[in-house]
C-alpha positions as CSV (number, residue, x, y, z in Angstrom):
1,X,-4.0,-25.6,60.9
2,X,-2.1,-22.3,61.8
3,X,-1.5,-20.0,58.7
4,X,2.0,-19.6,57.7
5,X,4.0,-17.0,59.4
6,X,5.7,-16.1,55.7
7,X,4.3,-16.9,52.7
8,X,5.6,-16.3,48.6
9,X,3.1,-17.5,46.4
10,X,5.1,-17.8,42.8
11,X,7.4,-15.1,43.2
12,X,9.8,-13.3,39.7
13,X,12.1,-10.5,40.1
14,X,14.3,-10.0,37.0
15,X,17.2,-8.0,37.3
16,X,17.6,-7.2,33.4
17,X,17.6,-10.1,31.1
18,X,19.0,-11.9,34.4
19,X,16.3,-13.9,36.3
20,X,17.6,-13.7,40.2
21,X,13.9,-14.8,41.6
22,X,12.3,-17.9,39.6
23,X,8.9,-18.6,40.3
24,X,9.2,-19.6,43.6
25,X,6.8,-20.4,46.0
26,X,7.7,-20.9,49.7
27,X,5.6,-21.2,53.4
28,X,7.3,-20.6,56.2
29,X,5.6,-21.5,59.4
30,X,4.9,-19.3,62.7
31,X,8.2,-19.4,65.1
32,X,10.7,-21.4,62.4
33,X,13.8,-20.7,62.1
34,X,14.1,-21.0,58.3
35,X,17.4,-20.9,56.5
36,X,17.9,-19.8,52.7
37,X,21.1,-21.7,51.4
38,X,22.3,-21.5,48.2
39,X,25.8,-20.6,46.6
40,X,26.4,-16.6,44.8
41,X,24.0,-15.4,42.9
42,X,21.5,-18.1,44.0
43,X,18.8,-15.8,44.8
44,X,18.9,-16.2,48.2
45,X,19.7,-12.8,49.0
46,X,17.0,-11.0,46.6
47,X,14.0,-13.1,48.2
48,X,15.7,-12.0,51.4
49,X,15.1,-8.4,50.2
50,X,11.9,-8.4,48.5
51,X,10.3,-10.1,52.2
52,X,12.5,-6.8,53.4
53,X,10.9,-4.4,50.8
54,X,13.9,-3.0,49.4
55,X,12.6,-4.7,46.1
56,X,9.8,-5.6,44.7
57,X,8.5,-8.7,42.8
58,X,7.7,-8.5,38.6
59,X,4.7,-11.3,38.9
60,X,3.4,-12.8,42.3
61,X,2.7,-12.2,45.9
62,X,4.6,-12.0,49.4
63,X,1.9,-12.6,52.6
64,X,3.1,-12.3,55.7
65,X,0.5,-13.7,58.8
66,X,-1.6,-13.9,55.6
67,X,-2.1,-10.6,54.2
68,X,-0.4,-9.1,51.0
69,X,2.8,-6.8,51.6
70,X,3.8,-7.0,48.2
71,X,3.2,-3.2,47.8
72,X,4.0,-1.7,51.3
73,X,7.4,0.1,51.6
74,X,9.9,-1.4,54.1
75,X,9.0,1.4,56.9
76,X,5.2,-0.5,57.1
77,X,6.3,-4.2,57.1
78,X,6.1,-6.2,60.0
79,X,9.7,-7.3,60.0
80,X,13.4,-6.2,60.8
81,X,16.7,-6.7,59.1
82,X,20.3,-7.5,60.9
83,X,22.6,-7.0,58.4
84,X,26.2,-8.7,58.1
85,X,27.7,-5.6,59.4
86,X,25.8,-4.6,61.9
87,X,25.3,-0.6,60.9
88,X,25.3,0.7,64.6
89,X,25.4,4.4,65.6
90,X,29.0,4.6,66.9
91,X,28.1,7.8,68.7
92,X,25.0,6.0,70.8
93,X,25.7,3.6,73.5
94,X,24.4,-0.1,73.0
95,X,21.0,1.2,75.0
96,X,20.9,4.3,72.1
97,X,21.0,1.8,69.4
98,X,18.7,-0.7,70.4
99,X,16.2,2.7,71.8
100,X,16.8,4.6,68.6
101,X,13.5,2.9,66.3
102,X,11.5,2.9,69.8
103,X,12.4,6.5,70.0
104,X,11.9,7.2,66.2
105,X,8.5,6.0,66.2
106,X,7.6,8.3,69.5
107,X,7.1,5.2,72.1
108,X,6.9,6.5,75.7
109,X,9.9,6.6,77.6
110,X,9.1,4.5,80.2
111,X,8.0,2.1,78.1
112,X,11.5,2.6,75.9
113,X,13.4,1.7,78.8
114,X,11.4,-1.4,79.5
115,X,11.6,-2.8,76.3
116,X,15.7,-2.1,75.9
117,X,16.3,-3.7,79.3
118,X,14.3,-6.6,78.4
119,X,16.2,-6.5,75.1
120,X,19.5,-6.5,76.6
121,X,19.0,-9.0,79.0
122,X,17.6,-11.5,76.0
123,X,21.0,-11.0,74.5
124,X,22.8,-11.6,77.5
125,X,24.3,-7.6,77.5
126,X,23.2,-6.9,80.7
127,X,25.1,-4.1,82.2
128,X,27.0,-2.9,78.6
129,X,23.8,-0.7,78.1
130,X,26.5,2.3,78.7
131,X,29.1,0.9,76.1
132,X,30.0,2.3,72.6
133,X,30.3,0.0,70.2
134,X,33.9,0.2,69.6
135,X,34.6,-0.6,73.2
136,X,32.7,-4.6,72.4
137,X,33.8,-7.2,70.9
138,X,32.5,-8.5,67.4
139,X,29.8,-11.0,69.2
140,X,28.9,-8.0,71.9
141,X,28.4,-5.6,68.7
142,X,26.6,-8.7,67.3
143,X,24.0,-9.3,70.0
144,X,23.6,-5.1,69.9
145,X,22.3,-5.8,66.5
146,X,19.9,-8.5,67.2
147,X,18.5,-6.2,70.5
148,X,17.6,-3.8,68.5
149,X,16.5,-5.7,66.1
150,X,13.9,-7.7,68.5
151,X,13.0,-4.5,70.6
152,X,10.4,-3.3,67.5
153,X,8.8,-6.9,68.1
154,X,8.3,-7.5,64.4
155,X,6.9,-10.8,62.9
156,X,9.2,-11.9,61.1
157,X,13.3,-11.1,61.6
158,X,15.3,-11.2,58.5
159,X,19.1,-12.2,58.5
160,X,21.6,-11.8,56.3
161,X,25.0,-13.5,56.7
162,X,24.3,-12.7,60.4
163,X,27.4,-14.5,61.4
164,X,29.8,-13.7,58.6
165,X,32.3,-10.8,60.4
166,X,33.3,-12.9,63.0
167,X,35.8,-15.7,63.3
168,X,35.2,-19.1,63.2
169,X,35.6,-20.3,66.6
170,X,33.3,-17.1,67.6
171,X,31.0,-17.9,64.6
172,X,30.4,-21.6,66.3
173,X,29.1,-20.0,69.5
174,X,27.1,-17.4,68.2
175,X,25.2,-20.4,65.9
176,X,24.2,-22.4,69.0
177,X,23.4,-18.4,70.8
178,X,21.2,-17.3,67.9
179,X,19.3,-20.4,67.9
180,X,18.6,-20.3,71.6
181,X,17.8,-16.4,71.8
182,X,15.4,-17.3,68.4
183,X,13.4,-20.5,70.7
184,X,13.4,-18.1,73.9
185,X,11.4,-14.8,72.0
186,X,9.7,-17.2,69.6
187,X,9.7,-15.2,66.5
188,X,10.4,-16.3,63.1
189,X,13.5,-15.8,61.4
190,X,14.7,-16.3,58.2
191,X,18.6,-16.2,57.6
192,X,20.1,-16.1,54.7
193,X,23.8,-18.4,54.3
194,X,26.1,-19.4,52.3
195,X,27.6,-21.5,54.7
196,X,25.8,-25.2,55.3
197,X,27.5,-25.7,58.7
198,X,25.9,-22.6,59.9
199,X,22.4,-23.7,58.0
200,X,22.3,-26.9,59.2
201,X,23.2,-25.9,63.2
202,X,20.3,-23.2,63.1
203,X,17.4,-23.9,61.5
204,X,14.6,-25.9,62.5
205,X,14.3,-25.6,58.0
206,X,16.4,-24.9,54.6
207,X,15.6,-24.5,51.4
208,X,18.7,-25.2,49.2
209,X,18.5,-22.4,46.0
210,X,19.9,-22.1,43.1
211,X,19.4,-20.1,39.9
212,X,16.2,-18.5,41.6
213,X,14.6,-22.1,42.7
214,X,14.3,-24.1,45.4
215,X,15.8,-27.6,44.8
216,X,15.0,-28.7,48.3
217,X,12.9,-28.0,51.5
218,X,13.6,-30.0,54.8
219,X,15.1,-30.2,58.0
220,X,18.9,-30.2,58.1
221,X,18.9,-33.9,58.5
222,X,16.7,-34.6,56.2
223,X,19.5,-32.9,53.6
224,X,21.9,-34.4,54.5
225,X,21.2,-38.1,54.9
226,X,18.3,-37.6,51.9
227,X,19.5,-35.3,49.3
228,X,16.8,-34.9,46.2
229,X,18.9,-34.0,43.8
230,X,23.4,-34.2,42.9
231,X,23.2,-30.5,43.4
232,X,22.2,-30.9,46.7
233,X,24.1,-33.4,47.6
234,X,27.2,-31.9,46.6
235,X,26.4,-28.0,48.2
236,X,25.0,-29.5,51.7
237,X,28.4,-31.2,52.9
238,X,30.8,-33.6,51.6
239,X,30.0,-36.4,49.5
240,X,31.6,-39.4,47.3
241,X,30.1,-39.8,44.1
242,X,30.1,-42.8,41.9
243,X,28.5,-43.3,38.5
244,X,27.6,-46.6,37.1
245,X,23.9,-48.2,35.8
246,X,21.4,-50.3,37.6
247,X,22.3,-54.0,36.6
248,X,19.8,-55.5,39.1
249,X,16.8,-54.7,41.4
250,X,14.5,-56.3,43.2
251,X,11.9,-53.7,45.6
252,X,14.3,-50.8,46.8
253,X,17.4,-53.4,47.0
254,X,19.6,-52.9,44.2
255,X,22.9,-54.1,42.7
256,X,24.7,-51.6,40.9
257,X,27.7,-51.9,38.5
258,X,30.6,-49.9,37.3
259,X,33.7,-50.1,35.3
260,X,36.6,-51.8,37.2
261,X,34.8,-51.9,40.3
262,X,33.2,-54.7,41.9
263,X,29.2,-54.9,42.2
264,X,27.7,-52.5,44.6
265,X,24.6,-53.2,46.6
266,X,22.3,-50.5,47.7
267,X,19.0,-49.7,48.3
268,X,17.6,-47.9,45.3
269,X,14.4,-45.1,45.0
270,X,11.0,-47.0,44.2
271,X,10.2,-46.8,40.3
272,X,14.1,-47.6,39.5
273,X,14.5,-49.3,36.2
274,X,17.2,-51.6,35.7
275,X,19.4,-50.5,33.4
276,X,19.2,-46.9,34.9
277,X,22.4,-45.0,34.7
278,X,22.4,-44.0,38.2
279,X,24.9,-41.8,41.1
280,X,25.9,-43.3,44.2
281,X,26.5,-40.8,46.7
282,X,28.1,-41.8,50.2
283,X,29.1,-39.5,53.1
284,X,32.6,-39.5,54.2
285,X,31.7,-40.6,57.8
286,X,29.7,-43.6,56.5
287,X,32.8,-45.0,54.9
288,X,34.6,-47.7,57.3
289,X,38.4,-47.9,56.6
290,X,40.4,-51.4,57.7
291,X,43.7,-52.4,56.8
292,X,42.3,-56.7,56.0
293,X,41.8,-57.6,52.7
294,X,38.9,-60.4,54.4
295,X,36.5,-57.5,56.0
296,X,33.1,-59.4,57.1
297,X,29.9,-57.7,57.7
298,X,29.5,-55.2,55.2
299,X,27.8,-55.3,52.0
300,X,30.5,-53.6,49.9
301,X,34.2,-53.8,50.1
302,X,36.4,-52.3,47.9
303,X,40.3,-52.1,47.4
304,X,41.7,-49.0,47.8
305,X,45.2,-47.2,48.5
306,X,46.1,-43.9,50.6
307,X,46.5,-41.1,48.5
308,X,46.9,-38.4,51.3
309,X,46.3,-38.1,55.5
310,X,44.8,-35.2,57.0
311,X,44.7,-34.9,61.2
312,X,42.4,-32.4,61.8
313,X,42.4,-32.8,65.7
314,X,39.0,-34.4,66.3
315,X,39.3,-36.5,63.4
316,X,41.3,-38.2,60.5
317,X,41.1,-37.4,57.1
318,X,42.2,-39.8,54.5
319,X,42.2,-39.2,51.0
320,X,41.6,-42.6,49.1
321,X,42.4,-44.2,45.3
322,X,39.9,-46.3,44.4
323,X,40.1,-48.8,41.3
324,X,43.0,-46.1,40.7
325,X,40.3,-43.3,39.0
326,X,38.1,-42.6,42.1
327,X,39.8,-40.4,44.8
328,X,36.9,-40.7,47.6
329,X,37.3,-38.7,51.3
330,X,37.0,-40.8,54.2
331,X,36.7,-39.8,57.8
332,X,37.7,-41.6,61.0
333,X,36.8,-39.9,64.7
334,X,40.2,-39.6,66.5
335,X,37.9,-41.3,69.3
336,X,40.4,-43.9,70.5
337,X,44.1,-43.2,70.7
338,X,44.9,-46.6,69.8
339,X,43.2,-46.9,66.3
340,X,44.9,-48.1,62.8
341,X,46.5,-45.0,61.3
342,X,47.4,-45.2,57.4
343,X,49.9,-43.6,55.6
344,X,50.2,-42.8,51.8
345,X,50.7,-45.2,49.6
346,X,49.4,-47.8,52.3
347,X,47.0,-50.3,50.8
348,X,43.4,-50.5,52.5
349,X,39.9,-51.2,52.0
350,X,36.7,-49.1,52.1
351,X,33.4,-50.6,53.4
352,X,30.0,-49.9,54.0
353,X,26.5,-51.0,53.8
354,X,24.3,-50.5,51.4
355,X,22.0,-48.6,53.6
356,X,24.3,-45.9,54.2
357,X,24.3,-44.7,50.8
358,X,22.3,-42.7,48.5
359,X,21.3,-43.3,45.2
360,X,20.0,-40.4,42.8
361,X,19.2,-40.9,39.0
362,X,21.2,-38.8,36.5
């Protein structure tokens, strides 16, 4: 088995009394793009940093291609850091910046000029090598960042909030850009977020953190459709939620009950014991919305009434009262023009199988 490109074996940093880093252990494998996710003060930032070497851990170790860098400065690490702003030289043109660490650490000039035209074509800036930075745009001054960056050919390439200075429509290109630019040099990154969209679009990984642990490790989808925990569930995306206690089960198939609310079936974790008081989370898109009280095929059905509509272009948003206590989201694809559309204070049911939920004990 290949050794792990990054590896933190039961990693504390304290910052006073305040624990940012908890014990946390973490492999990260040759050529991932792994994503750190968590909300402020998470700790994703401070393991970010202590990889970096601009910190340095109270108890355990930090490997990376297997041998301890705990101790080394940042100047004698194997990696490179692109910040959210991007700190270039605004007196150099893009070909200074990305030649400036080249240059600083005496590399031939031949050889410079290889390695930044190699580096600027990988980040598709071609012909801008003459360019100040204030003459690009925010992705141009992006890409300069990520050149230079990737011209020192570390091991590992550190990001933090990589995307967060640009807008959003530019913020969505530059996610499926980065990912492609990370697959074509094959290096492994590690980018830290706050942002789940942006998580789940680039990493082939995430660890979801919080309070200085990991709560989960997997692959975005794997997050999303299988969340571990109601932390998780909640942070990565939009969910419904619905507590209630385990009245039947039978294998993984499981009837769950609640007040005012008719009896759900679902399929339920192995080891569930009736009686369990026990979360239902459902994603918005799972949710099928119909106007007929008499909805066949579906395991669950459940009166509700339009609280509020949202049209958000690709898609409708509806807002739903459910057994008058519940206000659940629901989302429709605007896929066919000729599709029911509800109004507030219409009446409607939700449906959905019991597959398409998840169910977590409290």
């Amino acid at each position: 088995m290949t050794s792990p490109s990054v590896e933190l074996r039961e990693v504390v940093k304290r910052h006073g009394s305040t624990v940012a880093v908890d014990h946390l252990s973490l492999s990260i494998r040759r050529g991932e793009f792994f994503s750190l996710l968590g909300p402020s003060g998470s700790g994703k930032t401070t393991t970010l940093r202590l990889i970096a070497g601009f910190e340095h851990p109270d108890q355990g170790d930090i490997l990376i291609d297997g041998r301890s860098i705990a101790g080394d400065p940042p100047n004698l690490r194997p990696v490179n850091l692109v910040f959210q702003q991007y700190a270039l030289f605004p007196h150099l043109t893009v070909s200074g910046n990305v030649a400036f660490g080249l240059e600083m650490r005496g590399i031939a000039r031949t050889e410079i000029r290889s390695r930044v035209g190699e580096a600027l074509d990988m980040a598709q800036l071609a012909g801008k090598g003459d360019r100040l930075p204030a003459q690009l745009s925010g992705g141009e001054q992006q890409r300069v960042a990520l050149a230079r960056a990737l011209v020192n050919r570390p091991a590992v390439l550190l990001l933090d909030e990589p995307l967060g200075a640009l807008d959003q429509q530019l913020r969505q290109e530059m996610q499926v850009e980065l990912k492609a630019i990370q697959e074509q040099v094959g290096v492994t990154f590690i980018c830290v977020t706050h942002h789940q969209e942006e998580a789940l679009t680039m990493a082939d990984r995430v660890a979801v953190m919080d309070h200085g642990r990991i709560l989960q490790i997997g692959a975005p989808q794997e997050l999303y459709e299988a969340p571990a925990s109601l932390f998780v569930a909640g942070f990565v995306g939009l969910s419904n939620r619905l507590d209630g206690r385990l009245a039947e089960v039978e294998g993984t198939r499981g009837r769950i009950e609640a007040p005012e609310l008719p009896a759900i079936q679902a399929d339920v974790p192995a080891g569930t014991a009736r009686g369990s008081a026990v979360v239902l989370v459902i994603r918005p898109e799972r949710l099928h919305l119909s106007p007929q009280a008499a909805v066949g095929g579906f395991d669950n059905v459940m009166p509700a009434r339009v609280a509020k509509t949202v049209y958000n272009g690709h898609e409708m948003q509806y807002q739903l009262r459910v057994a008058d206590r519940l206000l659940w989201t629901v989302r429709v694809p605007n896929a066919d023009g000729g599709q029911k559309r509800f109004r507030p204070g219409e009446a409607a049911v939700v449906c959905w199988n019991r597959g398409e939920s998840v169910v977590l004990t409290q």
